[in-house]
N, C-alpha and C positions, 0 to 999 in steps of 0.2 A: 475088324474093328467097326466098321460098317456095315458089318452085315452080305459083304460082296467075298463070294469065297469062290471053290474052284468047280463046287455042285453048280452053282447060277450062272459060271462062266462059260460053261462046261454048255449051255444051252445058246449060246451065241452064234453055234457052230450052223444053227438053221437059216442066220442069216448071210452064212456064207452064200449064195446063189443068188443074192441083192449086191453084191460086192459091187462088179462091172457100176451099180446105177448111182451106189453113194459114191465112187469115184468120181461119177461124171458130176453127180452137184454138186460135191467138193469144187473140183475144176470151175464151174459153169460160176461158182459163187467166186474164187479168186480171180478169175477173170472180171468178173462183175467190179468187183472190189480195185484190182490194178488200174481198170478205166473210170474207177472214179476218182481215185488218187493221180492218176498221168494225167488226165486230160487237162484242155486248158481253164481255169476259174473261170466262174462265174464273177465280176462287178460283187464285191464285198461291203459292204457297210463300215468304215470304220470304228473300230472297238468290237465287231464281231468277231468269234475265233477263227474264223475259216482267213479273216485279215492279215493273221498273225503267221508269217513263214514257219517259226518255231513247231508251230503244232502239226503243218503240213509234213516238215521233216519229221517228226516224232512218231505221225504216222506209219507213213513209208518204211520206216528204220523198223516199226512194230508189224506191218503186214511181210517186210521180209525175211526176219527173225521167224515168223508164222509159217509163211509158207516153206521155206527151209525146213524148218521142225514137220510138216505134213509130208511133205513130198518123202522126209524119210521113214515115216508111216507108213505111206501109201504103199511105199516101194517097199515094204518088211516083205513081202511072199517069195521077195525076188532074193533074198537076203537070208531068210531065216536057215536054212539047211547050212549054212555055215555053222550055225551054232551047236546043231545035232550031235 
């Protein structure tokens, strides 16, 4: 439907041997991410959104919904042979 079939996918296999480095900026980027969501606020302006608890938890609730969903990505190699 797009255009994306199993010829185009089928060449993705070159970037297997970069695997190990987008793991690690994956990682490097939610760790990035959990210390900017844990840590402690910054002095907020009121009426700004970072004020609003709401949103702080909305986050949180969406980075770990994310990370859950990656992690079991990440972890397919370790998984797939089940399916064989």
């Amino acid at each position: 439907m797009l255009g994306i079939g199993g010829a185009w996918g089928s060449r993705l296999v070159a970037l297997e041997a970069y695997q190990p480095f987008f793991l690690a900026a994956a990682l490097a980027f939610f760790g990035f991410a959990f210390y900017r969501l844990y840590r402690k606020q910054d002095e907020c302006a009121p009426g700004e959104t970072c004020a609003a608890p709401v949103v702080r938890r909305r986050q949180r609730v969406t980075f770990w919904v994310v990370a859950v969903i990656a992690a079991a990505l990440m972890a397919f190699p370790l998984y797939a042979p089940l399916f064989y």
